[in-house]
N, C-alpha and C positions, 0 to 999 in steps of 0.2 A: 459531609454536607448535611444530612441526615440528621446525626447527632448535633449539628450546630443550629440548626431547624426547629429542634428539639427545646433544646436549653432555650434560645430566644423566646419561643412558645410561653417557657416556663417563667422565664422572665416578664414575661406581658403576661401571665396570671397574676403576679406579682403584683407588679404595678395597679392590675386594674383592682387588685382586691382594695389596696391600700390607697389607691383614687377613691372607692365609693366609699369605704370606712371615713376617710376625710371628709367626703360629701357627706355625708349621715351625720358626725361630728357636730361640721358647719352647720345644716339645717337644723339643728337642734339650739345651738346658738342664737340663730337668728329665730328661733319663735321663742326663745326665752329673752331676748331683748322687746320681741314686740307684744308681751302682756307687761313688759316692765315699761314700756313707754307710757298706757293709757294710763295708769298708775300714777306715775311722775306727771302726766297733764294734769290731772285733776289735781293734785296739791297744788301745783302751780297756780289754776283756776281761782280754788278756795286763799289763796293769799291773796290775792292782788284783787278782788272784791270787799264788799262790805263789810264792818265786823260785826254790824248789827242786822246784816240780812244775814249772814253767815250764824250767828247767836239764834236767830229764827229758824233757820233752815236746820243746825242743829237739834234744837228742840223740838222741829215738828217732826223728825227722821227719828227723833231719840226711842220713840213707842213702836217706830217699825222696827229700828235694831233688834230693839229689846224681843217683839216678835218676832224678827226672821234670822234670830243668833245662830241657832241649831243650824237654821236652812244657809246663814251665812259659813258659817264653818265648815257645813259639809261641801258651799261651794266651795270655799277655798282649799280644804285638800282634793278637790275634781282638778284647780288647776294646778296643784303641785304634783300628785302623783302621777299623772302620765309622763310631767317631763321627765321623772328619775327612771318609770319604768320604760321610757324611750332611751334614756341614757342607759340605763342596764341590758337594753334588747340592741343597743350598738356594741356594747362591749361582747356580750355572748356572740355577737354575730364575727366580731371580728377572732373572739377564740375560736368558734367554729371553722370560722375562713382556714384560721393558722392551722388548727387538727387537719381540716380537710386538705389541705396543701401537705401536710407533713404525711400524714397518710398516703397519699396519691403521689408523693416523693419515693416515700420508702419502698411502699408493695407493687405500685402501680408505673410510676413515672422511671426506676430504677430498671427495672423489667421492658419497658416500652423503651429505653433508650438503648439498653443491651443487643436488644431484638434490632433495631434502625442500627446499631453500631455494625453487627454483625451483617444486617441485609448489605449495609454500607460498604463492610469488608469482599463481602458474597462480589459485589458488584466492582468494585475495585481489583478483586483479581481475577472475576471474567473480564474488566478490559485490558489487565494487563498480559493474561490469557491470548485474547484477541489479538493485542498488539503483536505479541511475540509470536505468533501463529500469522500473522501479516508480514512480518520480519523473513522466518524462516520462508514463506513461499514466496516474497521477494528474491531473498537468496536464490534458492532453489530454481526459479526463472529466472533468475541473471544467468546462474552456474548453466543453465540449460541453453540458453541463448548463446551463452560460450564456445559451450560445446558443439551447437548446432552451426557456429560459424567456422570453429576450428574443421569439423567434418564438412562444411561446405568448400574449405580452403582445400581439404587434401583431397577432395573429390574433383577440384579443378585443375588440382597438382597429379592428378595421377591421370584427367580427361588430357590435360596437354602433355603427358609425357606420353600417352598413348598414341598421341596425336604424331607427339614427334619420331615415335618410334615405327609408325607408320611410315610418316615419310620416310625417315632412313632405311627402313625395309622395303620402300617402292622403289629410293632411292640404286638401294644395291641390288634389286631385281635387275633395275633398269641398265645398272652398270653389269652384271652378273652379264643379262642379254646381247648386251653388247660385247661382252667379250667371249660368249661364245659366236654369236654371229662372224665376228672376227677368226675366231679358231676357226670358225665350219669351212671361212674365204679361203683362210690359207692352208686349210686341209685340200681342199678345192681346189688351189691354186699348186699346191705339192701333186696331189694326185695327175692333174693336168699336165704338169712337167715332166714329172714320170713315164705317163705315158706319151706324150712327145716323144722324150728321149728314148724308148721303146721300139716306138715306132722308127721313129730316126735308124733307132740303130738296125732293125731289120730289113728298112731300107737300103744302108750302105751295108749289110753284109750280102744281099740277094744283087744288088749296085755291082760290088766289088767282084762279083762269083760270075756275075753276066761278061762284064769289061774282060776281066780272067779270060777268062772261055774265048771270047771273039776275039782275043789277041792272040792268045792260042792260035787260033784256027786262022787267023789270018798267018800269023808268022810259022807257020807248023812246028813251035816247037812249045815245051814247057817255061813259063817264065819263073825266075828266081823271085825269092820273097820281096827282095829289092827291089824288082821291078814290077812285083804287084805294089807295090806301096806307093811308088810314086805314079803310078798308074791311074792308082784311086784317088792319091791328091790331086794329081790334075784334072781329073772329071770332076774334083767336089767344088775346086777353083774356079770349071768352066762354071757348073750348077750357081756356085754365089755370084757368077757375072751375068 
């Protein structure tokens, strides 16, 4: 951008050098038509007049000529030589222009364009610098965001597995509890029958030993196994009625 900045620059020296050279040209032009106009009026004048005021007017001018030749000639190179030395101070000017341009090309404008190429470059690859440092932290914060969601997923995958492993741990407490509460019942209900049947049974044998005895002593005699046994079932028969 720089360098095209540059060169267009260079170009509008151009141009304007070669506009005012024109214009310098042209204005020389037009002041050399307008001493050639009064010129051409006056012939014109002196024709189309009298020939014998014109033989008069002659004749009476012919003693001032003759007196102001010198001074007429020196006017007349007053009005030739500035037009040539304006014509000659247009062309130097326009060599000048051309050295001066060719000079300011060469040492000056080659150099100043290098320098804008290069700031141009400088600047071109800080924004391309930039870009791709804008790219890379895009990335970088995507990849992060990624990350930061994949870690929030297994942060909620491992709160709800915790969660669920809670429960199934209060879960099997609560089963755990209940079946010892259950064992403790029927530990409870074992020992209870045990000692019932304990009991029971030290009852029918002090039962059996009493009956024994006062049948004994009512019948005076010893009774046989046989007849303690049916002995004791009939007292246990009265007992369950």
């Amino acid at each position: 951008m720089c360098c095209t900045s540059a060169k267009n620059l260079f170009r509008l020296v151009m141009i304007g050098g070669l506009i005012l050279f024109g214009g310098s040209v042209r204005l020389l032009a037009d002041e050399s038509s307008e001493k050639k106009t009064p010129e051409h009026a006056a012939e014109a004048v002196s024709d189309t007049a009298d020939p014998h005021a014109s033989e008069a007017a002659l004749s009476d001018t012919a003693h001032a000529d003759a007196g102001h030749g010198a001074e007429g000639h020196e006017g007349g190179h007053d009005t030739g030589v500035p037009l040539k030395w304006k014509s000659d101070l247009a062309f130097f000017s326009l060599v000048t222009f051309l050295l001066f341009v060719f000079v300011l090309g060469k040492f000056a404008w080659g150099p100043m364009i290098q320098g804008l190429d290069n700031r141009e470059a400088g600047i071109q690859k800080a924004i391309s610098d930039a870009e791709e440092s804008r790219r890379k932290s895009q990335a970088m914060l995507a990849e992060y965001e990624q990350k930061l969601k994949a870690a929030e997923q297994t942060v909620q995958a491992m709160v709800a597995e915790a969660r669920r492993d809670a429960e199934r741990t209060s879960q099997d407490l609560l089963i755990n509890a209940q079946r010892e509460v259950e064992a403790v019942k029927e530990r409870a209900k074992d020992d209870i029958r045990q000692a019932k049947d304990t009991a029971l049974a030290e009852v029918f044998t002090q039962m059996n030993s009493q009956v024994v005895l006062a049948t004994e002593h009512v019948l005076g005699r010893a009774l046989q196994q046989d007849d303690q046994d049916r002995l004791v079932g009939d007292a246990l028969a009265g007992i369950g009625r």
